[in-house]
C-alpha positions in Angstrom: 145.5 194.3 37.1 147.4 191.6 38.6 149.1 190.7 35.6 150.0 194.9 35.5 151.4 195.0 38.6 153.9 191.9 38.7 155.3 193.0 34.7 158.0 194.7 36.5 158.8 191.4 38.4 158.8 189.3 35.1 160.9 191.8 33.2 163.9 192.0 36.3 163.2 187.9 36.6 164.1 188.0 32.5 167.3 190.1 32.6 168.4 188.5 35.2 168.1 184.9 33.4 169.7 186.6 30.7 172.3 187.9 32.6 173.3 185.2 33.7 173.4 183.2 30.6 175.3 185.6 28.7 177.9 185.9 31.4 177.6 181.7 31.3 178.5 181.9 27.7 180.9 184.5 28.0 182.9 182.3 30.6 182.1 179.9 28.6 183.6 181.4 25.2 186.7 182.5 27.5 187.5 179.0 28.3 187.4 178.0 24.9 189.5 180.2 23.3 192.3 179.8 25.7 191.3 176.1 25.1 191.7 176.4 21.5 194.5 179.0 21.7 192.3 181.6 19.9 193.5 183.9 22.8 197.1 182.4 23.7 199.0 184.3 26.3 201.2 187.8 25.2 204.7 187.7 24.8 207.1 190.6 26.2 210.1 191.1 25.2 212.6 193.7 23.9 215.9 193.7 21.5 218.1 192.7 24.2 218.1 192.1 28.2 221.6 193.2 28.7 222.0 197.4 28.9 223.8 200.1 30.2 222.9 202.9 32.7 220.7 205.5 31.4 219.3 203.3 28.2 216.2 204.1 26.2 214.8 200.8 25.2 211.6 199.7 23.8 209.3 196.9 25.6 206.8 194.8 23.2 203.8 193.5 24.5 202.0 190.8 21.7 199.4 188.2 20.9 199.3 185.5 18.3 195.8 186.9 17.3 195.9 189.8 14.9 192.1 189.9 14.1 191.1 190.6 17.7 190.7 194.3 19.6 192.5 193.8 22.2 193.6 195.6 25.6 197.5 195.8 26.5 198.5 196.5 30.3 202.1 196.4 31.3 203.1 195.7 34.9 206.3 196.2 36.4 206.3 194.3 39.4 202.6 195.5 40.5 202.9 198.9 39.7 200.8 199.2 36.8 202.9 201.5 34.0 199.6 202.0 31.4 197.0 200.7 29.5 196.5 200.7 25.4 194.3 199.1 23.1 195.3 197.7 19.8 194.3 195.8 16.9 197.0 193.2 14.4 199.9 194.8 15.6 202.1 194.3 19.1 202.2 197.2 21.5 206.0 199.1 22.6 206.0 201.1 25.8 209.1 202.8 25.7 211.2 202.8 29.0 214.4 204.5 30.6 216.5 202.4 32.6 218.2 204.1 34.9 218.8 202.6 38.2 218.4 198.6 39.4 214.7 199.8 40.3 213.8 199.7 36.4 215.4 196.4 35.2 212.0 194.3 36.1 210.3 192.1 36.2 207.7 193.2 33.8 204.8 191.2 32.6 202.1 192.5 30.4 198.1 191.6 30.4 196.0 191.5 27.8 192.0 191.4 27.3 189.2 190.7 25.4 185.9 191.5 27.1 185.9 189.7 30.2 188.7 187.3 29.2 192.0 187.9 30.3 196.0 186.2 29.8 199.4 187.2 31.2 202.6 187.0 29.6 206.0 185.6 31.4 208.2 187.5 33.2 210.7 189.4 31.5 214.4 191.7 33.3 216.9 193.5 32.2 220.6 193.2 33.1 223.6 196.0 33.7 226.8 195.6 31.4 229.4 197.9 30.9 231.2 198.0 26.9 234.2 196.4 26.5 237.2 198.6 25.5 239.5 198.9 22.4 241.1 195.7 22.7 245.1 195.2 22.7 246.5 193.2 20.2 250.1 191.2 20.7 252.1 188.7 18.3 254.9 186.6 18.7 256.5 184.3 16.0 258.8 181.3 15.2 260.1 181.3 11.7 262.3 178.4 9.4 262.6 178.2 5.8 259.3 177.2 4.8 257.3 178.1 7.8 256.4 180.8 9.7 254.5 179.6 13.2 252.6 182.8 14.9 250.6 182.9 17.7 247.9 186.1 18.3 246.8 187.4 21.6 244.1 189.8 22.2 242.7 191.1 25.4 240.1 193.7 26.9 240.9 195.6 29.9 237.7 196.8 30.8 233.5 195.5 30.0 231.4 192.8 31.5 232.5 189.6 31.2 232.5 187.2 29.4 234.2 188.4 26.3 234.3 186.9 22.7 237.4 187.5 21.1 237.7 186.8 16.7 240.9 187.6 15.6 241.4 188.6 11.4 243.4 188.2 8.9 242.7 191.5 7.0 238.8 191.2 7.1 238.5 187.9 7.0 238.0 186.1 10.3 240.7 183.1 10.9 239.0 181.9 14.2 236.0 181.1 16.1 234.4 183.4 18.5 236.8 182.3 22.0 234.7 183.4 25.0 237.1 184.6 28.3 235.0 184.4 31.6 237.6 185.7 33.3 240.4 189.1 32.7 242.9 187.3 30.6 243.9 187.3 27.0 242.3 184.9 24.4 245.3 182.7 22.3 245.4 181.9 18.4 247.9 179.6 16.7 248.4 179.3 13.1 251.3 178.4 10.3 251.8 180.5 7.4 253.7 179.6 4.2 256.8 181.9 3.6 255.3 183.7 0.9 257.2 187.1 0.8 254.0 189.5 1.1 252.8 191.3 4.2 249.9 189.9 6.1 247.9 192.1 8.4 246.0 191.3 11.5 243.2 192.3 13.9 241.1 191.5 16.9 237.4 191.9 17.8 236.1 192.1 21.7 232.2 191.7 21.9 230.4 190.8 25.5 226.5 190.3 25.3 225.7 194.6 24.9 224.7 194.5 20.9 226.4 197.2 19.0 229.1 198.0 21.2 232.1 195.4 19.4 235.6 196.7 19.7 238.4 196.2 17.1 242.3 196.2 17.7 244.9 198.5 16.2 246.0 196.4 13.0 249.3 194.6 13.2 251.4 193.9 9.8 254.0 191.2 9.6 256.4 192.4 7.4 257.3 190.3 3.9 259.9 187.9 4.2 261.7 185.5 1.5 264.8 183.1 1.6 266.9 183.0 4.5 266.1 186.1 5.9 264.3 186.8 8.8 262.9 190.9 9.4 260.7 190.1 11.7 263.3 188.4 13.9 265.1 191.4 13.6 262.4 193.5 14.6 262.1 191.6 17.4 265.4 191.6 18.6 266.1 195.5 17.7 264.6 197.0 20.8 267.1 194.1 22.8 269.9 195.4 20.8 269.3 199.0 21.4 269.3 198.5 25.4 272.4 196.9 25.0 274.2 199.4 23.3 273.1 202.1 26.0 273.9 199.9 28.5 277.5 199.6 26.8 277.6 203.4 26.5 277.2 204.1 29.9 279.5 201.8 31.4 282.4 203.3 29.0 281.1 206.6 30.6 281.2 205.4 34.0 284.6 204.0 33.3 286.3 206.8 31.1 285.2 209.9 33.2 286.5 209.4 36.8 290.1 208.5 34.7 289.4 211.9 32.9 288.2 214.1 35.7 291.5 212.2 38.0 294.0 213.6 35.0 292.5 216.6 35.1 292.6 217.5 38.5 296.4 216.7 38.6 297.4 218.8 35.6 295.2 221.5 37.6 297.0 220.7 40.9 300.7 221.0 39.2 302.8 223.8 40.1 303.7 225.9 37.1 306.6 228.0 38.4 309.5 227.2 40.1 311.4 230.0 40.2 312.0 230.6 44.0 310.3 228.1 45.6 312.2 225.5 47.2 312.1 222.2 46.3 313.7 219.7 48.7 315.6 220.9 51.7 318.6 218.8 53.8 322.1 218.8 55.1 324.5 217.4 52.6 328.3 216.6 53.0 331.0 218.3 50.5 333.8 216.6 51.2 336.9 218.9 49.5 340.8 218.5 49.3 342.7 221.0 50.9 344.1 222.7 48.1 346.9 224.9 50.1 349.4 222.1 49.4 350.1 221.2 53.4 349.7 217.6 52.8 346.3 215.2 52.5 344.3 216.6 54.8 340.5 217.2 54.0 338.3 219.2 55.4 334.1 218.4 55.7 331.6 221.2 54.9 328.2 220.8 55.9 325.5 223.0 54.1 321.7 223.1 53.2 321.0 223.3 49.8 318.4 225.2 48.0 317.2 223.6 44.8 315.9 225.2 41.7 314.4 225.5 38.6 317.2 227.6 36.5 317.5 227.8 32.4 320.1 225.4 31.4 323.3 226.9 30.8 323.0 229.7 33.1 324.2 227.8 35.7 327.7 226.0 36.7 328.4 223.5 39.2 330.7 225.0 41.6 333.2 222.5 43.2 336.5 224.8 44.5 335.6 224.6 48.3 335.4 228.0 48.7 332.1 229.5 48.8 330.8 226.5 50.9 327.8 225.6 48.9 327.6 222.7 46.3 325.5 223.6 43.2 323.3 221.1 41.2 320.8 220.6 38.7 317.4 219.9 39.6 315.9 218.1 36.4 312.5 217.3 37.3 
């Protein structure tokens, strides 16, 4: 009877022994596995860190060990965003980033019974794309050479910016990073060889898929002596002069124009009875009644004007008192 009423004690005294060893061993196991990296820590990670507002992107939780059933948590901060369980292949927990809130820090836990690891920290960053970039060329030419040196430059997107310039669509230069709003330089020689080259830029920052090319530019063929290009350059130089040229005639003709007009508009037409120039004039006549020298002074105001020629006579007899002349204008 003794022995029936202290089985209960024996059997909770055995579970509890073998409690305790299991959970021994199991501690034990844990330790060596992370020991022996059986169970190494997870890895998260995603494409790329850099973004824009508004992104979808997917977040992968791993572990070395495919051959173990295995618990995924993902953290961000300590806000815990779920819980899976997977075997061989790494866990994605796919994300909107819309605000500062949801670039990170993540980390993500995994498990195998009682044995846990944590992964390192991973964050997102905010770019913006660059723009279609802007392409410029300026060049020296001789007789055998042709010297040219290739700007390119994004106005807008995160910095920094690589800039690869082309010839056609093969690249001529190494990626030139800009950290700061300014355009990226390329020099290079060219043979004269009469056939038209073509050229491009490419703008990338860090936000994958998002590269921007340049409007091509041609350099026109050249051979001998001559020199289009030079002359393309200097056309739009030429051009302004000419206006400029242009106007100053204008400016100089026109007031001479509009001064000639107005004085053939101002000009009296008819002179008929209008009179012209008014005084006192002297006619100094002989006395022509024969009582010796005497002379006798007539003064008079005259009245000039505009008569047909021939229909007039100049009247000199000193006896109407006026003196008649032509008015030649």
């Amino acid at each position: 009877m003794w022995c029936h009423l202290n089985k209960p004690f024996f059997m909770q005294q055995f579970v509890g022994i073998f409690s305790l060893l299991t959970s021994q061993t199991a501690a034990l196991d844990c330790e060596t596995m992370k020991k022996t990296n059986e169970f190494p820590s997870p890895k998260v990670y995603s494409e790329t860190d850099v973004i824009m507002k508004g992104q979808n992107v997917s977040l992968f939780c791993s572990n070395q060990n495919k051959s173990l059933q295995i618990t995924y948590v993902m953290f961000r901060g300590m806000k815990h965003l779920g819980t899976w369980d997977g075997k061989g292949e790494p866990m994605i927990f796919n994300l909107r980033i819309s605000e500062a809130g949801d670039l990170g820090p993540y980390k993500c836990k995994t498990q195998v019974s009682n044995c846990s690891r944590y992964s390192q920290e991973f964050s997102f960053t905010f770019a913006n794309p660059v723009t279609t970039p802007v392409l410029n060329i300026s060049a020296f030419q001789t007789e055998t050479a042709r010297y040219i040196t290739l700007r390119c430059i994004s106005y807008n997107g995160s910095l920094p910016i690589n800039y690869t310039f082309f010839e056609k669509d093969v690249a001529i230069s190494p990626a030139i990073s800009k950290n700061v709003r300014e355009p990226a330089e390329f020099n290079l020689t060219e043979r004269i060889t009469g056939e038209r080259e073509e050229y491009r830029c490419k703008a990338k920052n860090r936000l994958p898929n998002h590269a921007k090319y340049s409007q091509p530019f041609t350099m026109p063929s050249t051979g001998g002596d001559s020199c289009p290009f030079c002359l393309q350059l200097l056309l739009p130089g030429l051009l302004l002069l000419l206006i400029v040229i242009i106007l100053m005639l204008a400016f100089w003709i026109l007031p001479k124009y509009k001064a000639r007009k107005a004085m053939r508009d101002n000009a009296p037409r008819n002179y008929g009875n209008k009179p012209m120039e008014v005084g006192i004039y002297a006619n100094v006549c002989q006395n022509q009644a024969g009582t010796g020298h005497s002379k006798e002074i007539h003064y008079a105001t005259p009245v000039f004007q505009e008569v047909a020629q021939g229909d007039h006579e100049a009247h000199n007899d000193c006896k109407t008192g006026y003196v008649y002349s032509e008015l030649v204008l």
